[in-house]
C-alpha positions in Angstrom: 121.5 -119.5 31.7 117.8 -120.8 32.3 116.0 -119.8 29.0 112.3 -120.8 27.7 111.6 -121.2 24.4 107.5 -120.3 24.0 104.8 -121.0 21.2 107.3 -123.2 19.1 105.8 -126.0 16.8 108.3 -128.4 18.2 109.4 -131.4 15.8 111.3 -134.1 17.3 111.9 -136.9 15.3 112.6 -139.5 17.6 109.6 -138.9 19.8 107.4 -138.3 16.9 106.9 -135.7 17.8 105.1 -132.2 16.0 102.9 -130.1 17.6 103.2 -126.5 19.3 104.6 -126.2 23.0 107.0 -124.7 25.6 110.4 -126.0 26.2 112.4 -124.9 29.3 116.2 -125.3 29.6 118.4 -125.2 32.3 121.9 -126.3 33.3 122.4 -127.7 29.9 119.5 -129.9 29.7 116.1 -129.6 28.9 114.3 -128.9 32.1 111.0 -129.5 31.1 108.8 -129.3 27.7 105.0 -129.4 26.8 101.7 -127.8 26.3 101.3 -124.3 28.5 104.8 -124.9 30.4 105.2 -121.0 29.9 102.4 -120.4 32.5 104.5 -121.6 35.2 107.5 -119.3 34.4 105.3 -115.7 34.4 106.6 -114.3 37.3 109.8 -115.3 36.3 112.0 -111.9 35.6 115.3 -113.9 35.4 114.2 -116.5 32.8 115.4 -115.5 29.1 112.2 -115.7 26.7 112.7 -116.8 22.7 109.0 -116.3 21.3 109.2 -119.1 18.5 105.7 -118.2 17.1 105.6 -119.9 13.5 109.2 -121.1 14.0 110.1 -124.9 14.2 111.9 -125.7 17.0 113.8 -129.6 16.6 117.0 -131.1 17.9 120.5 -129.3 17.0 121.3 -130.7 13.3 124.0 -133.8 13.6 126.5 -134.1 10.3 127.9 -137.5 10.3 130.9 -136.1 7.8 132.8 -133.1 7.5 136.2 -132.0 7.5 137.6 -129.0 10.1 141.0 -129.5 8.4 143.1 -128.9 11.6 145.8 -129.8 12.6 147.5 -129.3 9.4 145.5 -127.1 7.1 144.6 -124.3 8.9 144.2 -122.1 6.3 141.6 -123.8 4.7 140.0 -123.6 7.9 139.9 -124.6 12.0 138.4 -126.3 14.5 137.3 -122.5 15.8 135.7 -121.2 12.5 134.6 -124.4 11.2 132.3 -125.4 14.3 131.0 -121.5 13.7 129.9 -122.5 10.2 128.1 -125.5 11.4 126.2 -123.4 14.1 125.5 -120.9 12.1 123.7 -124.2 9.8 122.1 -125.1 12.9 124.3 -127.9 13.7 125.1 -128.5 17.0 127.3 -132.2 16.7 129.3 -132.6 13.8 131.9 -135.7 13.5 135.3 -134.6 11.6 137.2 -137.2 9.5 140.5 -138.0 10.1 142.7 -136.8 7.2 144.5 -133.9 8.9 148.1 -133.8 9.2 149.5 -135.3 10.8 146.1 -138.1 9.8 144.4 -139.2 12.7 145.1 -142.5 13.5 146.6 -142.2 17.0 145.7 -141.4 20.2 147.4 -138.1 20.1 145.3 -136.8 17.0 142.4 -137.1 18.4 143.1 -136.0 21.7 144.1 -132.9 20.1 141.2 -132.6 18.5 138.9 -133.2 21.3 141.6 -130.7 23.5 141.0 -127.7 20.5 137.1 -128.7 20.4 136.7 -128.1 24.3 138.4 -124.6 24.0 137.5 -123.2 20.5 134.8 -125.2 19.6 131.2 -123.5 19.2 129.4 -126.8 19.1 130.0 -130.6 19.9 133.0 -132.2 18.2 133.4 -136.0 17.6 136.1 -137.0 16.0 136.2 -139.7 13.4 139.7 -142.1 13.4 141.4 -143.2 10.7 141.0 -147.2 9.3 144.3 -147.5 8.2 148.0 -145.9 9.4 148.6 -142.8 7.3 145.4 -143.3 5.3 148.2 -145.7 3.1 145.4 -148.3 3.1 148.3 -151.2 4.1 148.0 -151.6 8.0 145.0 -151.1 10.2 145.2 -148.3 12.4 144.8 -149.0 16.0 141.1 -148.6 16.2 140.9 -149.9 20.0 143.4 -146.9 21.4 141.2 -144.8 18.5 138.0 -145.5 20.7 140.0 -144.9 23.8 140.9 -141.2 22.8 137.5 -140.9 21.9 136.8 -141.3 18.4 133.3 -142.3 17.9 134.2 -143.8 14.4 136.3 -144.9 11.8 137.2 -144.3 8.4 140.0 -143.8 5.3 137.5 -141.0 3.7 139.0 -139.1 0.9 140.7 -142.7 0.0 139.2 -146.4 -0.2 140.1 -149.2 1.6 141.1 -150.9 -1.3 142.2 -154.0 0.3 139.1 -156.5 0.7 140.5 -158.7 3.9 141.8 -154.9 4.9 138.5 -154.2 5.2 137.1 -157.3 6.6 138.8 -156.9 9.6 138.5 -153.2 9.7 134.9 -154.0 10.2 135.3 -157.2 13.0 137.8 -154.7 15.1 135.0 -151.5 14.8 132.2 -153.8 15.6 134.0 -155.1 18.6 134.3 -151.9 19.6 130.8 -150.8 18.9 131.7 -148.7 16.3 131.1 -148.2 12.7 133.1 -148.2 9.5 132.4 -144.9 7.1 133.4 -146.4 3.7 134.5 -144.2 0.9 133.5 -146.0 -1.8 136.1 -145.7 -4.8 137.8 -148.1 -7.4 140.7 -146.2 -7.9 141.6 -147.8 -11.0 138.0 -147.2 -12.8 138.3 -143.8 -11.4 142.2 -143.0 -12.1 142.6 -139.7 -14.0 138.9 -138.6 -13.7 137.4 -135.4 -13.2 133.7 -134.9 -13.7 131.0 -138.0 -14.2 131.6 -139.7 -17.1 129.1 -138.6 -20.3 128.4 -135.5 -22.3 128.7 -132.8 -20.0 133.1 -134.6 -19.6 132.7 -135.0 -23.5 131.8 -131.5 -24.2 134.3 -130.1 -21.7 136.7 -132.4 -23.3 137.8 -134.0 -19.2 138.5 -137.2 -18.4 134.7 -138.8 -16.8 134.3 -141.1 -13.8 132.5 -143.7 -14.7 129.7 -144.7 -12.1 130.9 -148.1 -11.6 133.7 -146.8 -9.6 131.8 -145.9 -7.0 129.2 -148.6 -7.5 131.6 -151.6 -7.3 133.2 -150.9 -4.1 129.6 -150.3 -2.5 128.8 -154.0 -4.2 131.9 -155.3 -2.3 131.2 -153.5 1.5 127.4 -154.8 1.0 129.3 -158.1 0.6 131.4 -158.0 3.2 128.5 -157.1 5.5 126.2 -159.8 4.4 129.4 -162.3 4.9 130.5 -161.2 8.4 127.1 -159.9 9.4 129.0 -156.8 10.9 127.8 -153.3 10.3 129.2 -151.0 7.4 128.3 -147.2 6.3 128.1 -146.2 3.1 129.3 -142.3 2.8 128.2 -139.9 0.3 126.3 -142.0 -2.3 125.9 -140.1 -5.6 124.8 -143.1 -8.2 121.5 -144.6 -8.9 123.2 -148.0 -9.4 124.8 -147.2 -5.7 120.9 -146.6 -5.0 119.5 -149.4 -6.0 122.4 -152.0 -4.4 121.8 -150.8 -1.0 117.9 -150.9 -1.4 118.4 -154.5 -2.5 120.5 -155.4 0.4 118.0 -153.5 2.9 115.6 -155.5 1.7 117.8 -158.5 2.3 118.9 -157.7 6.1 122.6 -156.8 5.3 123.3 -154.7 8.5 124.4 -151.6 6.1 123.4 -147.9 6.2 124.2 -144.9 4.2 124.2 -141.6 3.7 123.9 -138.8 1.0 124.7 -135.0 1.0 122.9 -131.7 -0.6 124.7 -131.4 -3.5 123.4 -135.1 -4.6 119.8 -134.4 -5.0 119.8 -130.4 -5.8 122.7 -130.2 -8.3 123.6 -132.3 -11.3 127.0 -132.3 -13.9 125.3 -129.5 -15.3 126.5 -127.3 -12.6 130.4 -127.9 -13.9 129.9 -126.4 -16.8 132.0 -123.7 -17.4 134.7 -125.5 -15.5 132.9 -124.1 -12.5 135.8 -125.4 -9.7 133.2 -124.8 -6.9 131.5 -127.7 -8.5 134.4 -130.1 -8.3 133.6 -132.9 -5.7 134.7 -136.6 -4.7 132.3 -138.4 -5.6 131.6 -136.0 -8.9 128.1 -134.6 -9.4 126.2 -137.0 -11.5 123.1 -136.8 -14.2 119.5 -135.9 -13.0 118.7 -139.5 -13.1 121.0 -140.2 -10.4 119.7 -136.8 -8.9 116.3 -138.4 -8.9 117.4 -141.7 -7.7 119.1 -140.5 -4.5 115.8 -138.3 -3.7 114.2 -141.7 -4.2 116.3 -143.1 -1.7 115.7 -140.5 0.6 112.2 -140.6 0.5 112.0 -144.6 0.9 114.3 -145.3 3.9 117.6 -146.8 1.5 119.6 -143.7 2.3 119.3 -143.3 6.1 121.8 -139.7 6.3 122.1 -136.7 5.2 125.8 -135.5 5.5 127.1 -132.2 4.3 130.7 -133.4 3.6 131.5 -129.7 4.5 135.3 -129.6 2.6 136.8 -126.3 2.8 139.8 -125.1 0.2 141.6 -121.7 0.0 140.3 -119.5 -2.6 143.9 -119.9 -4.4 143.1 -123.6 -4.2 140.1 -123.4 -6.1 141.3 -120.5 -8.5 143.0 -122.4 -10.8 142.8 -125.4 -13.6 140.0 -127.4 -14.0 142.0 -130.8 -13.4 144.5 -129.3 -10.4 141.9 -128.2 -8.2 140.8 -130.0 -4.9 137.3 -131.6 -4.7 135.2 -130.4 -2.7 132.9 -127.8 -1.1 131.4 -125.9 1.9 128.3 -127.6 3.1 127.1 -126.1 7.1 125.4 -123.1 6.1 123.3 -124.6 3.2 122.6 -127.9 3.9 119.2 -127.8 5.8 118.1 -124.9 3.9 118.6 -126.9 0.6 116.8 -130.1 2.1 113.8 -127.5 2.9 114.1 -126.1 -0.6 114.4 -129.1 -2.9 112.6 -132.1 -0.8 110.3 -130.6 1.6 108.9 -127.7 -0.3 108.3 -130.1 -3.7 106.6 -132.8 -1.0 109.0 -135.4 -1.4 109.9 -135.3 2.3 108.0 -134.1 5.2 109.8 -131.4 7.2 109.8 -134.6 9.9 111.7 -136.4 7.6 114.4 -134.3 6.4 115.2 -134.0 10.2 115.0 -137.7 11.0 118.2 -138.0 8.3 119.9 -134.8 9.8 119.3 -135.7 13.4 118.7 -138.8 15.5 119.4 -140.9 12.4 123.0 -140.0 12.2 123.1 -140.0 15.6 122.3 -143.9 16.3 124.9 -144.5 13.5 127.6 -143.2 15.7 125.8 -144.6 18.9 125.6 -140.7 20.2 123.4 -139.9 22.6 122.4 -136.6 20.5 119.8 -135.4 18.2 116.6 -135.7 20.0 114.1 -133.4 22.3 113.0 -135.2 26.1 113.2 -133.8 29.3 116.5 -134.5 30.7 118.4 -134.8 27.1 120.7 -132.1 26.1 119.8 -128.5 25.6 121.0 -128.7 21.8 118.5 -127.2 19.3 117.9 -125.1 16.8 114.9 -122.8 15.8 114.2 -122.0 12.1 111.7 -120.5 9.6 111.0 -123.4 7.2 109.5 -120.4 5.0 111.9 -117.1 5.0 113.6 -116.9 1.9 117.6 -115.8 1.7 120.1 -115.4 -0.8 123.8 -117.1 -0.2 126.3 -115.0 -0.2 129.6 -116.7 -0.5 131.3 -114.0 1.4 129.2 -113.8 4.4 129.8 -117.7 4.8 131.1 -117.9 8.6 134.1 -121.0 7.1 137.2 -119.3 7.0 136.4 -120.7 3.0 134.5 -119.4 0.2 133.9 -123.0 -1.9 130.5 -123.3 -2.7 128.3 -123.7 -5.9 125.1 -122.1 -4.2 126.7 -118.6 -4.4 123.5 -116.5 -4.9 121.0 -119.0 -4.7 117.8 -118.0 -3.3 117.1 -120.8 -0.8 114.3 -121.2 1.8 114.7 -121.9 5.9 116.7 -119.5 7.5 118.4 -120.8 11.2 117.4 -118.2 13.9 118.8 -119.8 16.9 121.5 -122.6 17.7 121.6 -123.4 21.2 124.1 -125.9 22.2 124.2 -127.1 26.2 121.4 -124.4 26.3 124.2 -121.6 25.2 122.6 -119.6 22.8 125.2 -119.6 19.9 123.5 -118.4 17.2 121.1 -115.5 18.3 118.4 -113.9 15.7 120.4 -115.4 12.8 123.9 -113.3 14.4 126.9 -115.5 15.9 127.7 -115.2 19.5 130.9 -116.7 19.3 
């Protein structure tokens, strides 16, 4: 399909990008794009026409972390429905982590993976490997046959490497195989038993807290570890302002770190678990509205460099249940760049160029991918949205074959219109294709 995008303000982060123009696409790339390019196409009765007038047009969304849950938990959700979701968020590159089962520490996995993607998938799949065998945190996985398969990463996310020298060498293997290690920053035994952050809101619900240090400690030691091998590290899903505040210090300092946040860390607090709301219930656990504030700080001044949804789908009977046996986790595609337009563009703490900086071309020079940016001859992945139309979630119209998320009738603004991926038009006037 050749198809030209007309009268879009076009926003492309890596360029710099923001002004209104044309974009053409064909054969999967972008054919050309700038000022009056429609002009040349008039004649043209073959050429599909988008009219973008008062729609921002900038590279497909790239999530860093999620979780497609297949092979092994199918029922929570698939490779098929789960890279619907993500279109349908105006993603159009998502990397999945690796605990499946069986956990994705072999060639095999991910082969699978990347063999499912190609036939199911509605967008661009890239799968993250596992750090350690079994995610059992005792024996490296074979990271070099990892990269081979295609993994474009590593990581034990859901668990911590808890083993230091483990780690060390986690890192000298990934680095020598230009990739990245995604840490999951945990102390297991400060966290043991824990539910919900650790103060009033776990006082008053009378649940075991998780004190902040247990995700602050382990982020001390990976900054540490970086600084002493001078090898790369990523920090996933940072929730604390302590967690803030170590990785601005080493930034400062030149440790070769980066990090990411997600949605639910600067738009929702503890509060939102009250009521022993299980759609709430998350890994890190949702913190105070000082640590809210700190990781839109970080946002806003460079420290966090990502914004991830950690899209983790459960079964409704997962979630239905007791406070302290239900899974953490929730469903983050469909929300996420709505809820960066909604609570840091629209108060002005970021401009609409930098909210897509962390959701595009930043995540994609973490995982070296050549995704996530708008120049003639790049990829034909983009998305078109209104940054003002207002919509109301609706937890049963979510396209994740799961239902768990805290934004269930939330009135949000920036609606996806289009998801194009390879110039395929997946997402069409807000409607699936796929």
């Amino acid at each position: 399909m050749r198809l030209l995008i007309e009268n879009g303000r076009v926003i492309d982060p890596a360029s710099g990008t923001d002004q209104v123009m044309d974009l053409c696409l064909e054969n999967g790339v972008i054919a050309e794009l700038g000022e009056g390019i429609a002009r040349n196409y008039a004649d043209d009765a073959e050429i599909r026409r988008i009219d973008a007038t008062g729609k921002i047009v900038a590279p497909g969304l790239v999530d860093m972390h999620c979780h497609l849950r297949e092979p092994g938990f199918e029922h929570k959700e698939t490779i098929e429905t789960g890279t619907r979701s993500a279109a349908k968020g105006g993603f159009t590159s998502i990397a999945c982590m690796p605990n499946t089962q069986p956990v994705a520490d072999n060639k095999t996995v991910i082969s699978y993976i990347l063999n499912r993607a190609a036939a199911h998938g509605a967008v661009h799949v890239y799968p993250i490997g596992a750090v350690t065998k079994g995610l059992a945190g005792r024996e490296l996985a074979p990271i070099g046959e990892l990269k081979e398969a295609g993994a474009v990463a590593v990581s034990d996310d859901g668990r911590p490497v808890s083993d230091s020298n483990l780690m060390k060498n986690a890192m000298i293997y990934a680095a020598g195989f230009d990739m990245v290690v995604s840490s999951h920053c945990e102390d297991l035994p400060l966290a043991e038993g824990g539910q919900i952050n650790e103060g009033c809101v776990a006082d008053d619900l009378g649940l075991r807290g998780i004190t902040p240090a247990a995700e602050e400690v382990m982020i001390a030691r990976d900054i540490v570890l970086a600084q002493t091998t001078g090898l790369p590290v990523h920090i996933a899903h940072v929730s604390t302002r302590g967690g803030v505040a170590l990785l601005r210090d080493a930034k400062r300092r030149g440790v070769p770190v980066t990090a990411e946040t997600c949605p639910h860390y600067f738009s929702l607090t503890e509060e939102a678990v009250r009521g022993f709301d299980t759609n709430a219930k998350m890994n890190p656990p949702l913190r105070t509205a000082a640590d809210v504030e700190a990781v839109i700080e970080g946002l806003c001044d460079g420290t966090l460099d990502a914004i991830a949804t950690d899209h983790a789908p459960h079964a409704a009977g997962e979630k239905q249940c007791e406070f302290d046996k239900a899974p953490n986790g929730i469903v983050g595609f469909e929300t996420a760049l709505a809820l960066g337009i909604t609570y840091l563009v629209r108060p002005g703490r970021l401009s609409l160029m930098e909210l897509l900086r962390k959701m595009t071309v930043n995540p994609a020079a973490i995982l070296r991918l050549d995704r996530g940016r708008l120049a003639r001859g790049a990829a034909a992945d983009l998305v078109i949205f209104d940054e003002n139309r207002e919509w109301v979630v609706s937890a049963a119209a979510l396209a994740s074959k799961s239902k768990n998320t805290p934004y269930d009738r939330k009135l949000l603004a920036g609606a996806v219109e289009y998801t194009i991926v390879d110039g395929r038009v997946i997402v069409d006037g807000g409607e699936l294709m796929v």
